[in-house]
C-alpha positions as CSV (number, residue, x, y, z in Angstrom):
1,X,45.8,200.8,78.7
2,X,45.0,200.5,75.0
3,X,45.1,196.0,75.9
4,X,42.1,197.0,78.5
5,X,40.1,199.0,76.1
6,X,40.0,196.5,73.1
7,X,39.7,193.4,76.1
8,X,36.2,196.1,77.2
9,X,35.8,196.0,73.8
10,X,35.8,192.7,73.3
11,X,34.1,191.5,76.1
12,X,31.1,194.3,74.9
13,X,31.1,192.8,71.8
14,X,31.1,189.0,73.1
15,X,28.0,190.3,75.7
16,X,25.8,191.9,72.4
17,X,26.1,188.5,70.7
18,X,25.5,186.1,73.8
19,X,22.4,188.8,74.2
20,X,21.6,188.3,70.5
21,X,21.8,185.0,70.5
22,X,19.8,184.6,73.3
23,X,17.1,186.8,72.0
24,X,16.7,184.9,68.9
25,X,17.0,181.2,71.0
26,X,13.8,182.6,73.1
27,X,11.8,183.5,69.7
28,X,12.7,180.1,68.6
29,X,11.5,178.6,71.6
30,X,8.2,180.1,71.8
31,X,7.2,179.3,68.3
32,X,8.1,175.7,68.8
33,X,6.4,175.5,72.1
34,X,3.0,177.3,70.0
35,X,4.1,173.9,67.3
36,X,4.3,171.4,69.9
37,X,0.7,172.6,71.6
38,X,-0.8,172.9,68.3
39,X,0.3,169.4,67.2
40,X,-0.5,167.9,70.5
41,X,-4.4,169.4,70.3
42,X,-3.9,167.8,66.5
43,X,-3.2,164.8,68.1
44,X,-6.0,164.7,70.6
45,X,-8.2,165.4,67.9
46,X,-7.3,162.3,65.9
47,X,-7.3,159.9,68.3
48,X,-10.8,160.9,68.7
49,X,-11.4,160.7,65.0
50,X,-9.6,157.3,65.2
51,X,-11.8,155.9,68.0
52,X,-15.0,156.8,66.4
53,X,-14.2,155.5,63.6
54,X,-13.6,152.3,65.5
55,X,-16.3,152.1,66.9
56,X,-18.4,153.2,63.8
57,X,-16.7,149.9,62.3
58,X,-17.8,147.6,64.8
59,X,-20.9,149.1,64.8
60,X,-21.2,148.1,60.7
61,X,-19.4,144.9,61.4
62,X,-22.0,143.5,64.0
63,X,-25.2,145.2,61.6
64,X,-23.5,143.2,58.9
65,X,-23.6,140.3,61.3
66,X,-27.4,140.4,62.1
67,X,-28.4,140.8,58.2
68,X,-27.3,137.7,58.0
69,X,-23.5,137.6,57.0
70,X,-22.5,134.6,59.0
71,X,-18.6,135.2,58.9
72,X,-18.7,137.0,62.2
73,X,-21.6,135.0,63.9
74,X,-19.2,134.5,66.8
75,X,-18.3,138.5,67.3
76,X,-21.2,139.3,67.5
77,X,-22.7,137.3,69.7
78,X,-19.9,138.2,72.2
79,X,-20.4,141.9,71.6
80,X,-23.9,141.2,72.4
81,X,-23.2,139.8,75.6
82,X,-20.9,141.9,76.4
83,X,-23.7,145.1,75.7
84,X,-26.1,142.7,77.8
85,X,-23.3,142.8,80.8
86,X,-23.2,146.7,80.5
87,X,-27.3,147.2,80.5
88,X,-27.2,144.7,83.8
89,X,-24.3,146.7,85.5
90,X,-26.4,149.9,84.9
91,X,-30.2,148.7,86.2
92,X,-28.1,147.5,89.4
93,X,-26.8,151.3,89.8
94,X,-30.1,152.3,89.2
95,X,-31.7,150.4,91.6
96,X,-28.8,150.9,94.4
């Protein structure tokens, strides 16, 4: 009878730690889901930082351009083109 009562007891003890352990796994879990969602709005945020900033630069690059720089003559001209393309494609939805 006594083998029964210490296998109880150890299968108690056994059951508190797999219940510990699971408790604290959970905690851990949560706060690095909170991480991941916090680095993934980061994220979001700098790739929006990243593509103003791009486009900030070609902004500068193609003012630098019409003041008379002449190393990107050729970018320029493209972008443009390129701006004319968009302002067409929009008076055509316009008129539609």
């Amino acid at each position: 009878m006594s083998n029964t009562l210490e296998a109880i007891e150890l299968l108690e003890k056994t059951l508190k730690n797999l219940l510990s352990n699971y408790e604290f796994l959970k905690q851990e879990n949560e706060i690095l889901l909170q991480n991941n969602t916090q680095l993934q709005h980061q994220l979001i945020e700098l790739k929006q930082v990243y593509i103003n900033q791009t486009k900030e630069f070609d902004l500068l690059k193609i003012a630098k351009t019409i003041e008379g720089s002449s190393t990107n003559t050729k970018d320029t001209k493209l972008k443009i083109n390129s701006l004319i393309r968009e302002i067409d494609k929009c008076i055509i939805q316009l008129q539609e």
